[in-house]
Steps between C-alpha positions, in 0.01 A plus 500: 500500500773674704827639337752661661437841556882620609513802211127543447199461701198472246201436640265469213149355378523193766119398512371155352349571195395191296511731165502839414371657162686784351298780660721391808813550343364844356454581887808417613725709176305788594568463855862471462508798231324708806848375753386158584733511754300736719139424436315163572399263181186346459432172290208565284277143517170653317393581179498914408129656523447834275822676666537323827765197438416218751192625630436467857701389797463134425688568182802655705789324661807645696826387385752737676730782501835447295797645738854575404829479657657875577800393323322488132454807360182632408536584150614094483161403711303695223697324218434121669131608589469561128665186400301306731172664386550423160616148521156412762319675197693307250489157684076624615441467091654179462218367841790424722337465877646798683715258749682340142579844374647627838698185509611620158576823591685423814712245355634741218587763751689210703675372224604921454621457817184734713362287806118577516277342668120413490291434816171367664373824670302349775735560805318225723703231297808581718745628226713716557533686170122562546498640821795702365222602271261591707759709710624643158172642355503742754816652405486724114565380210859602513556345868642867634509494896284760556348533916154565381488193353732265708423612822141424493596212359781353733296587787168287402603118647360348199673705249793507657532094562477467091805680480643307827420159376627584130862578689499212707410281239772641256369734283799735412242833452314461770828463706650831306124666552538437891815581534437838337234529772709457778720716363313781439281396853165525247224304729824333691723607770830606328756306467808500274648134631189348427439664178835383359460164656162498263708658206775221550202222454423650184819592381638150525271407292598720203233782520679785375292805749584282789847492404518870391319552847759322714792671322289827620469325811958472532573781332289724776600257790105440572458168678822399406843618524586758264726282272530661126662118330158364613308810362725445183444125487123536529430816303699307200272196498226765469631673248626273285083356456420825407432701849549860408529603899737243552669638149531888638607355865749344357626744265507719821715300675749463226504888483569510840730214493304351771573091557648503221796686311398871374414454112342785318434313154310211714320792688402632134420131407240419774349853507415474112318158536306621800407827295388332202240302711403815642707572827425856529792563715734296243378691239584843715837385545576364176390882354715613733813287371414589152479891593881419659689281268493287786566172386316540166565703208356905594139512333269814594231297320518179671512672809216686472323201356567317851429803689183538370428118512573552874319829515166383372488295787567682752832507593612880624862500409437372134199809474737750612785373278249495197410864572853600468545346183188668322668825662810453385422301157671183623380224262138672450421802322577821734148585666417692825132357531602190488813574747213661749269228466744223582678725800135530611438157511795460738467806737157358536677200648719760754802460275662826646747577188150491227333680707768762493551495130129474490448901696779584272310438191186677671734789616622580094202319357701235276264263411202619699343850591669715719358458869663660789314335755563139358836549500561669834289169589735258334841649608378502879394133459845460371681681768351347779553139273852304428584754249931500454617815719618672135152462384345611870711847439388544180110428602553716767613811253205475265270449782629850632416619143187364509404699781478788329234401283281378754282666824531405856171326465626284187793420714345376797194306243828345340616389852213349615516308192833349536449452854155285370714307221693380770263384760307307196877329420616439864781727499552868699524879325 
């Protein structure tokens, strides 16, 4: 049984299982409750003994790893993992054979429009979704690039000719997944023509990363010639099934009035979809536009509501900006602490203006308790940083003040420690 898997690669529960009793079905709801999508399932074929279901490793089959596209988001992969659970549970009751339910399953969600697929795990057979597989369990659950994993990976023969043979034979993932690794050059030489020669493959076929990927690929002129219509044509396609990179890329352009004429309110447009799915640098820019009137009605609450959606993950800009609304009492209640703890969170990250609002605080003690030292700390971190040259005169003042209150040895303890911060962060004093 092999559906199209052009949205939604689900492999899932493919062993041959003449009949499964309900304890199965038990197994697989709690598996999927735990994030199905990163753990590997096991049919249950035994009967349970005192506390031990299935006693035994004759009682135990493998049935594989469920794996979703990048493009769905993950609070949407939790809802359809608990959709599926309960219907195998529901369908488990009424002594359906695990293969009949699945073909229920997968024929709603086609009918709704999500390609899944379901697969015969044993890669020896030749196909090419299972040696895709095979390739793909080695990757986490989320399918992030990361070198620790894809290197090792890419540079095994075997492992590597899964992924290979998936692309050659079609499979618009594995040609996205490859081209990512020549790309990046993880466990491949890089290279940027071949990468978007990969991400055309997929693309063409309507896989939204690989199109999002080779607007990337024309809007930075990498392995193709920089050419922003093409980045616009293929970042739309993406974005209009739901990509939220392709969304925020595209919003950019518009902003920038790049391959295509300058429009603000489509700039707004495509920033707010790819914030909602949880584009943290859509979300910083859209609390930004709020904070403005730019484009959208002035809201201090909405735009500390994006900042901070931005903020919790990460993003420097969107922590700074959410300090200076809890200092200011900007859409949240005025409050110090929390101004500190958010500038904190970005001067941690070497962004130069928190970390010279952060010594501030330290230097009066708003918000936390007066400490010479850590602020004499912060502002030189700041100087010697991309802080604004107003701001670098200003650091520069309180630092002299904060001389005062400190000894030549504190001084030179405080130096060595900014000199430290910045050999651990790659930068110079």
């Amino acid at each position: 049984m092999i559906i199209s898997n052009s949205f939604v690669g689900t492999y899932m529960f493919a062993s041959k299982v003449a009949r499964i009793h309900n304890k199965s079905f038990q197994c697989c709801v709690s598996t999927a409750k735990e994030g199905l999508f990163q753990k590997e399932s096991t049919i249950i074929l035994g009967p349970k003994i005192g506390n031990t279901i299935g006693a035994g490793p004759e009682g135990l089959r493998p049935c594989g790893k469920v794996i979703y596209s990048t493009s769905l988001r993950k609070g949407d992969r939790f809802q359809l993992h608990d959709g599926i659970a309960k219907t195998l549970d529901a369908l488990g009751e009424e002594g359906c054979t695990l293969e009949e339910a699945l073909e229920q399953i997968f024929a709603d969600l086609k009918r709704r429009g999500i390609a899944v697929e379901t697969l015969n795990l044993a890669a020896d057979q030749g196909q090419a979704d299972a040696q895709f597989n095979h390739g793909r369990r080695y990757i986490n659950g989320e399918g992030a690039p990361q070198t620790e994993i894809w290197k090792p990976l890419l540079d095994d023969p075997q492992k590597a000719a899964w992924f290979r043979n998936a692309a050659e034979q079609g499979d618009a993932e594995a040609q996205r997944l490859l081209g990512l690794a020549y790309y990046l050059g993880l466990g491949v030489p890089q290279d940027y023509a071949q990468a978007a020669a990969l991400y055309r493959k997929s693309a063409e076929q309507g896989y939204a990363a690989a199109q999002s990927a080779l607007g990337a690929s024309y809007a930075a002129g990498r392995g193709v010639p920089q050419d922003y219509v093409q980045a616009i044509y293929w970042f739309r396609k993406a974005a209009e099934q739901g990509d939220a990179d392709a969304q925020f890329n595209l919003g950019r352009l518009y902003y920038h009035g790049h391959g295509v004429p300058q429009d603000d309110t489509q700039s707004a447009f495509w920033y707010r979809k790819a914030a909602e799915q949880g584009n943290a640098e859509a979300q910083y820019l859209l609390g930004l536009k709020y904070n403005l009137g730019d484009d959208v009605p002035q809201d201090y609450t909405q735009a500390a509501t994006w900042y901070r959606k931005a903020a919790e993950q990460g993003v420097a800009g969107a922590q700074f900006k959410l300090g200076l609304s809890y200092k200011d009492g900007r859409g949240v209640p005025q409050d110090d602490a929390q101004a500190a703890f958010w500038y904190r969170k970005a001067a941690e990250q070497g962004y130069a203006e928190a970390q010279f609002l952060l010594g501030l605080s330290y230097y009066l003690g708003l918000g936390v308790p007066q400490d010479y030292a850590e602020a004499y700390f912060l502002l030189d971190l700041a100087i010697a940083g991309k802080l604004n040259a107003s701001n670098t005169e200003q650091a520069a003042k309180f630092r002299v003040k904060i001389m005062s209150h400190l000894t030549p040895t504190d001084q030179y303890r405080v130096q060595q420690r900014v000199r430290k911060w910045f050999e651990a962060h790659g930068g110079e004093a």
